[in-house]
C-alpha positions in Angstrom: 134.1 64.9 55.6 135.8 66.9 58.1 133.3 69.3 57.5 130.2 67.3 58.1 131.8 66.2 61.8 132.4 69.9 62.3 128.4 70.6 61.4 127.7 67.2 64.1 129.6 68.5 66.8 128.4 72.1 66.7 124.4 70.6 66.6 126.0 68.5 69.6 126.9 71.2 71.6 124.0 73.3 70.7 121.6 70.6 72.1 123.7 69.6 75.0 123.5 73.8 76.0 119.3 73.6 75.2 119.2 70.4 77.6 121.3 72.4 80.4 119.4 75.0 80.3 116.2 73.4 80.4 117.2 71.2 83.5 118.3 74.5 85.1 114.8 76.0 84.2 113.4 72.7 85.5 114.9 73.1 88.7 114.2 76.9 89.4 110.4 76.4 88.8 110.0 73.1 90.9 108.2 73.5 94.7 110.2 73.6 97.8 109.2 74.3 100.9 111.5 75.6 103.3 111.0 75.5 107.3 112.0 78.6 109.1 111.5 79.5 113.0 114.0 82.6 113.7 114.0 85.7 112.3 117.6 84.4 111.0 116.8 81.8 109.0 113.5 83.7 107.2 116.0 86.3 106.1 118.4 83.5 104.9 115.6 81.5 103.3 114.3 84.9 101.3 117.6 86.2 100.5 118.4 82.1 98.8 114.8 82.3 97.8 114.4 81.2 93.5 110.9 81.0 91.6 109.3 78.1 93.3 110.3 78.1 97.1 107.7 78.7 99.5 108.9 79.8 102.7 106.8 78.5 106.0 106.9 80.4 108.7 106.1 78.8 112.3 104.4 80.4 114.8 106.6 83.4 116.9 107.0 86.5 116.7 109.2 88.1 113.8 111.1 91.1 112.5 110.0 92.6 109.5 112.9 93.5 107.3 113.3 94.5 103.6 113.0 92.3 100.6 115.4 93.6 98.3 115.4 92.2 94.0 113.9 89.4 94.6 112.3 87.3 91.2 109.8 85.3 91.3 107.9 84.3 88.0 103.9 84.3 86.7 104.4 80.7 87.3 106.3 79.9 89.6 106.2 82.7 92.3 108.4 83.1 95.8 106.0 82.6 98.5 106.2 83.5 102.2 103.4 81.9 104.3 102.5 81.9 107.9 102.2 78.1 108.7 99.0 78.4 110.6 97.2 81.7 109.5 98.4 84.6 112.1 100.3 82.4 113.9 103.3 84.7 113.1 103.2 88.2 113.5 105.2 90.8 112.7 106.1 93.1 115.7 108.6 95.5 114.5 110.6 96.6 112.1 109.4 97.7 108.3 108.3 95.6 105.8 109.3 97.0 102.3 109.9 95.3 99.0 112.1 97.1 96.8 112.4 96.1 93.4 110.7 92.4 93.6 108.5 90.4 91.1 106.1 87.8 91.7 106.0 87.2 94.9 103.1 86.0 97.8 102.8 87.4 101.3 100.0 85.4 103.0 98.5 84.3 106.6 100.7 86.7 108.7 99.6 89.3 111.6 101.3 92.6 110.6 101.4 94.9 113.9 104.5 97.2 113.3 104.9 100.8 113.6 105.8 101.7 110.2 104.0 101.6 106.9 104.0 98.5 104.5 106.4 99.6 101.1 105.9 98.2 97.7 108.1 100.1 96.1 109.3 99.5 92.3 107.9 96.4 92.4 105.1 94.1 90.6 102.9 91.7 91.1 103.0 91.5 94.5 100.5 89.6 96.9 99.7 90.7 100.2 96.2 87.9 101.2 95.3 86.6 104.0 96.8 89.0 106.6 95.8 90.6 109.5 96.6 94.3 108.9 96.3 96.6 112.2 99.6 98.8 112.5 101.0 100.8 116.2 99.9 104.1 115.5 100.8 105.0 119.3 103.9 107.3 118.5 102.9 109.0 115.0 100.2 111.6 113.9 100.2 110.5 110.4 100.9 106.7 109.1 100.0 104.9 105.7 99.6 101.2 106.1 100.5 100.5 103.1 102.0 102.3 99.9 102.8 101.3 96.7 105.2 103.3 94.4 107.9 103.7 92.5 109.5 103.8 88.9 107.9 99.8 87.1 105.1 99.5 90.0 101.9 97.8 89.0 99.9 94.9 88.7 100.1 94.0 92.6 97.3 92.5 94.5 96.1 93.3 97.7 93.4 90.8 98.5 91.3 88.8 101.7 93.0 90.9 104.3 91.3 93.0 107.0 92.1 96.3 108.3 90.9 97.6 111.4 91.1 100.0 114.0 92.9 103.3 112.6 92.8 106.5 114.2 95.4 108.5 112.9 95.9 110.1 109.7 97.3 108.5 106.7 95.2 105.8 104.6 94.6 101.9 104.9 96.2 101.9 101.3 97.9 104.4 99.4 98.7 103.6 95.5 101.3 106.8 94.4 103.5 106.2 91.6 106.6 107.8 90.4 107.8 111.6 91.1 108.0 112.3 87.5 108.8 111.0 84.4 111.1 111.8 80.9 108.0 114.3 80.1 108.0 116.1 83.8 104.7 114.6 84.8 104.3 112.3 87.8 102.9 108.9 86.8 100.9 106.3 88.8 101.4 102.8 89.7 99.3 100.6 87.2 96.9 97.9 87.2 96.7 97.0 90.9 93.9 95.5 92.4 92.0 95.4 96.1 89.8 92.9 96.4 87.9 90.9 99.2 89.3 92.7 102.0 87.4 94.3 105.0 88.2 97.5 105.9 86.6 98.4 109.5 86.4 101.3 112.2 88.8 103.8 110.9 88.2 107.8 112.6 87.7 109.8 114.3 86.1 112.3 111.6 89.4 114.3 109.7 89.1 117.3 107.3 91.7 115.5 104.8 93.9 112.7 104.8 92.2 109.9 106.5 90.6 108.5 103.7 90.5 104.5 103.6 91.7 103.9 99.8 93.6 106.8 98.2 94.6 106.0 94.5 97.1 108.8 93.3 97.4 112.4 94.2 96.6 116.0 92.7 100.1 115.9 90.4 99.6 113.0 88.7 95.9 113.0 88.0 96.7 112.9 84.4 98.3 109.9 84.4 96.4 106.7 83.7 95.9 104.1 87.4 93.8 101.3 85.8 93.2 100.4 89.8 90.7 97.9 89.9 88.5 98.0 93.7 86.2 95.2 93.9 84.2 93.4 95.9 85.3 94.8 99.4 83.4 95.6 102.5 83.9 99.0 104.0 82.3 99.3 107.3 82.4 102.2 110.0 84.9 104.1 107.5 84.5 107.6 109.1 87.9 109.2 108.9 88.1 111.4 105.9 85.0 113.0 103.5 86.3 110.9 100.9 86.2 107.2 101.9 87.6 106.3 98.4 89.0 109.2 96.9 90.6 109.0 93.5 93.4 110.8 92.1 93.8 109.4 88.6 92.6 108.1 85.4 90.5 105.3 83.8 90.2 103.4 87.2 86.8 101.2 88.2 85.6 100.8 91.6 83.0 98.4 91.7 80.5 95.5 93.8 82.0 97.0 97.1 79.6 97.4 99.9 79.4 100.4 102.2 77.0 100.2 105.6 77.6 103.0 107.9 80.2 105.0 106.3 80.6 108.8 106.7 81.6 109.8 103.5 81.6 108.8 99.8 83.4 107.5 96.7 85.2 110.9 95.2 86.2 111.3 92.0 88.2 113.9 93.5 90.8 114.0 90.2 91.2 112.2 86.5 88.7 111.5 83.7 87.3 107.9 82.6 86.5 106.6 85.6 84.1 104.1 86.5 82.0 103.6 89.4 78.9 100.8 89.4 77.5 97.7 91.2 78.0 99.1 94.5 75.9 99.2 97.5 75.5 102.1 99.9 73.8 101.4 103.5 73.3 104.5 105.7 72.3 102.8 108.5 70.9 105.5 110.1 74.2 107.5 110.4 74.8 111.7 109.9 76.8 112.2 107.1 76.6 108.6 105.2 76.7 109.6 101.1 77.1 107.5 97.8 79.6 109.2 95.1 80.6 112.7 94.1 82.2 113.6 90.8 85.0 116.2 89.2 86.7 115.8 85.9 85.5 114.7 82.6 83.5 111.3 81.2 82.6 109.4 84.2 80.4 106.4 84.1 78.1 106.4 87.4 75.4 103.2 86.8 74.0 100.2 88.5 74.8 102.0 92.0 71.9 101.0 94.8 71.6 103.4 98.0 69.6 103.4 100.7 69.0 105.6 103.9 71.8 107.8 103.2 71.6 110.9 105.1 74.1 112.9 103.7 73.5 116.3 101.5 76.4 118.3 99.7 80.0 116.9 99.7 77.9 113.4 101.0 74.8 113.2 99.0 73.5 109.7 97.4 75.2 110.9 94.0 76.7 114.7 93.3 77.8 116.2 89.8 79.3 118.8 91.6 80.7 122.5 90.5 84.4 123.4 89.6 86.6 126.0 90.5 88.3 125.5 87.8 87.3 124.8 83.8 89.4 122.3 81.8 93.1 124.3 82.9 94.2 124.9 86.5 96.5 124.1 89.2 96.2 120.2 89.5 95.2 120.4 93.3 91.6 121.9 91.9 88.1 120.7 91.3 88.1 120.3 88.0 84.5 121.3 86.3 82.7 118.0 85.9 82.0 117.1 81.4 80.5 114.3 80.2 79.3 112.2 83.3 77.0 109.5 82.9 74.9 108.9 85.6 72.6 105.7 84.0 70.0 102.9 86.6 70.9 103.8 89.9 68.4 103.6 92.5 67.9 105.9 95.6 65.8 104.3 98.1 64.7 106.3 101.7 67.8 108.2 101.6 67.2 112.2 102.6 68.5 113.2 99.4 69.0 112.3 95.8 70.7 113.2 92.8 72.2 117.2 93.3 73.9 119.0 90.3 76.7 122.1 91.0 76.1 122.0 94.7 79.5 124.0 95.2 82.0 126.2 93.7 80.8 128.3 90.2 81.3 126.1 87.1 78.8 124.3 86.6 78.4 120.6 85.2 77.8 120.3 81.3 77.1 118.2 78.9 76.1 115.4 81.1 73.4 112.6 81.4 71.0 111.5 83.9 69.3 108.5 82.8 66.8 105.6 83.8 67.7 106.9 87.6 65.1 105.3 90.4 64.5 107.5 93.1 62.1 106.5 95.5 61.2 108.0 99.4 63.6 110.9 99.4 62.8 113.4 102.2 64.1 116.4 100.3 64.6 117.2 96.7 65.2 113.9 94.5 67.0 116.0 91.9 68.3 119.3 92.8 70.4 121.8 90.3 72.2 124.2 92.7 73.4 125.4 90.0 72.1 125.4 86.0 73.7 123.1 84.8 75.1 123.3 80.8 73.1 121.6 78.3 71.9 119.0 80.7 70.1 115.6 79.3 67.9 113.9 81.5 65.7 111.0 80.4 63.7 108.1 81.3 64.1 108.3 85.1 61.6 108.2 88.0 60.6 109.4 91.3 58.0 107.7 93.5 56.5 108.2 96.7 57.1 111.3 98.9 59.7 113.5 98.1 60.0 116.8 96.1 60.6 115.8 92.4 63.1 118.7 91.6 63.9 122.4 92.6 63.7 123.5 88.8 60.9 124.0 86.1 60.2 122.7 82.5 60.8 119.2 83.1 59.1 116.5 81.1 57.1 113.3 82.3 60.1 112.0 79.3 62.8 113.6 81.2 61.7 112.6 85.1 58.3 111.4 86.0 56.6 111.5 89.4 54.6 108.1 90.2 52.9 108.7 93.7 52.5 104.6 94.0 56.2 103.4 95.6 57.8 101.3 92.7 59.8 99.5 95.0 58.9 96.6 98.1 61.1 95.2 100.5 62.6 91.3 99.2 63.3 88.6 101.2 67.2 89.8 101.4 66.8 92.8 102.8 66.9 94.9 99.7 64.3 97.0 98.2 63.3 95.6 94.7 60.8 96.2 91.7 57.4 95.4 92.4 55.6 93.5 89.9 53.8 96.0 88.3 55.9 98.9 88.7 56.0 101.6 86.2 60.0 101.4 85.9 60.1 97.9 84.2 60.7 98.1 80.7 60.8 101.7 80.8 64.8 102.4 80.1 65.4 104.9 77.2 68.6 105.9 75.6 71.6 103.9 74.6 73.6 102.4 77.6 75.1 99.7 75.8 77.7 99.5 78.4 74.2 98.7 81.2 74.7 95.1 80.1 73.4 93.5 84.1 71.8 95.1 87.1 73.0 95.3 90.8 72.4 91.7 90.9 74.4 90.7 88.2 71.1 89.4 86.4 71.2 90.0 82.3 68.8 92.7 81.2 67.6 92.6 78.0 64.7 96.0 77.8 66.1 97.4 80.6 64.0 98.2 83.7 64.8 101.9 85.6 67.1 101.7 88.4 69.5 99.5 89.4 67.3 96.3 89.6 66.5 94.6 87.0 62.8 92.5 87.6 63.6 89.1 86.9 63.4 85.2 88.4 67.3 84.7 87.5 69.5 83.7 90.0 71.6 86.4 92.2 75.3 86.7 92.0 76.4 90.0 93.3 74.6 90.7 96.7 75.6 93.6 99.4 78.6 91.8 101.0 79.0 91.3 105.1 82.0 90.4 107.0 82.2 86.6 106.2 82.1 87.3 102.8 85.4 88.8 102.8 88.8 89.4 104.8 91.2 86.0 106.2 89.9 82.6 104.5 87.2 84.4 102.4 
């Protein structure tokens, strides 16, 4: 008997522990919102801060300060809003989150003179702010940078950066110094999304790119950055408007109009690059993507009146200096790429292969390409590339076809009627009976929608599919994106 009370009291205590530590679960993931007008009590309120709160900011002018270990959870996250959307700015100081999970930074105006630090930290937010740092006393200044030992899978998203003209990036994504092997490893699984990233320049030999994801010593190391859906506008500063630094990213359904520069795969393998528009705009210098490294996917890419040639043409397999072994700052000779239904529409150029440095591209693809109205060569080898597959694509109109012999009608052919018209949105689209529809060859299983986002089924060349469906991925303006988007 005095054993069965013995077995009762320890299940008593056991569920009496269970129901305390539910109710204490309970509490730490309810909502509660929490005032604040002085830069006193928002420290107080996000030093006290548990899963749950939300901290509402009134309208003033603030301190940014750093927010040191604090824990939010998936659901139940800290968040620290602007009560009206920029009616609180930050002035001065640094805002830097050191070793924080799960928390939401939204609505505020961030003015200060020093860079933006997510540091160890994951899951972060920043949406919904107005981003425009003092540059006034600096030559160089990030915006914002994430990094550190257990970074990844923060969000930068709706935001809008304007008006930088020093060097130094919009965002930076780094990473660790090194890890237990020696190698320097990059922050993982962030994404940017939906922001607007305007006016940044005057033109800069390096360093002034607008989105810089890793650097030369850890181009080995595996980013899985995701940059989608966001409107780069007047983006002059650096060559490289996007330039990535590491591995098995995707940039993708961004929209460029009058941008000096391109998307680099400066370092890494395994990247992807598709669904993106290009608009020259008339502007020296505008480009559309240039490639290094090995197994690149470039498809579903429209351009149009790009001027750029070289380092800035519509698309550029470039050369190496280097093979598959090097010092990690080179260009590393480009194996593998995939360049698969992108179209190239009035742009001075097209498609160029080894335009610089001596090792040439090899074993690559180019495939089901649309090039249409070039002023120059539509596809140029600089310099032979190494066992080389084209197939299925097209040039129509004016334009040189290619500045090499013993192509195929299989491999490119030349249609002197324009296969494209001008649509009702302002793009150029597949005319009715143009020779491109149904005229994709090859296996592209990974082609599964055009620029559009319409399912193709016997795929048409270039990035358009012809079809009646409805459009969900269009070239993206200002109100598309940025605060409230």
């Amino acid at each position: 008997m005095r054993k069965f009370y013995t077995i009762i009291l320890i299940l008593f205590l056991t569920l009496s522990t269970f129901n305390e530590k539910m109710n204490v679960y309970a509490t730490s993931t309810e909502t509660n919102n929490i005032y604040v007008s002085t830069n006193d009590e928002l420290e107080d309120a996000v030093n006290n801060a548990v899963p749950g709160d939300t901290i509402i900011v009134a309208d003033g002018s603030y301190e940014a300060f750093k927010i040191k270990n604090k824990i939010g959870t998936e659901d139940a996250p800290i968040t620290i809003t602007a009560e009206n959307t920029l009616g609180a700015t930050f002035d001065e100081g640094q805002l830097h989150f050191y070793e924080c999970e799960y928390i939401v930074f939204k609505g505020f105006g961030i003015y200060t003179d020093s860079e933006i630090k997510i540091e160890g930290s994951n899951h972060i937010r920043l949406t919904n702010n107005h981003i425009r740092l003092n540059e006034e006393d600096t030559d160089s200044l990030k915006w914002i940078r994430i990094y550190g030992e257990n970074s990844g899978y923060n969000q930068i998203d709706h935001n809008i950066f304007d008006e930088k003209t020093k060097l130094g990036n919009f965002i930076t994504i780094d990473g660790t110094n090194e890890d237990d092997h020696g190698s320097c490893v990059s922050s993982q699984y962030d994404v940017i999304e939906y922001n607007y990233f305007y006016n940044i320049g005057p033109r800069a030999d390096n360093e002034m790119e607008a989105i810089r994801v890793g650097w030369s010593e850890m181009s080995e190391s595996s980013g899985y950055t995701t940059i989608q859906y966001n409107l780069f506008e007047e983006c002059d500063g650096d060559p490289e408007i996007i330039s990535i630094k590491t591995c098995d990213n995707i940039v993708r359904y961004n929209t460029f109009r009058s941008c000096q520069g391109v998307v680099s795969l400066r370092h890494g393998n395994r990247n992807e690059v598709y669904g993106n528009f290009f608009f020259g705009e008339g502007k020296e210098g505008t480009g559309g993507i240039r490639v290094y490294g090995s197994d690149h996917k470039i498809y579903n890419n429209y351009m149009e009146g790009l001027t750029g040639s070289g380092y800035s043409a519509p698309i550029i397999l470039d050369g190496g200096d280097v093979d598959t072994s090097g010092a990690l700052n080179k260009h590393f000779r480009v194996y593998r790429a995939e360049v698969v239904n992108n179209t190239i529409v009035n742009c001075d150029y097209g498609i160029e292969i080894g335009t610089n440095y001596s090792y040439a591209p090899s074993d690559c693809i180019i495939a089901n390409n649309l090039i249409v109205n070039s002023e120059n060569e539509a596809i140029a080898e600089y310099n032979e590339p190494v066992n080389m597959t084209y197939e299925g694509n097209i040039v129509s109109g004016s334009g040189d076809i290619i500045t090499f012999s013993s192509i195929t009608d299989d491999e490119i052919k030349f249609v002197e009627e324009v296969e494209l018209e001008l649509s009702n949105d302002g793009l150029y689209r597949l005319k009715q009976d143009s020779v491109s529809i149904d005229s994709s060859v090859g296996n592209y299983s990974y082609v599964t929608i055009d620029m559009d986002g319409q399912s193709r089924s016997l795929a048409d060349v270039g990035a358009d599919e012809f079809s009646s469906d409805d459009i969900v991925i269009y070239p993206l303006t200002s109100s598309d994106v940025g605060i409230d988007n």
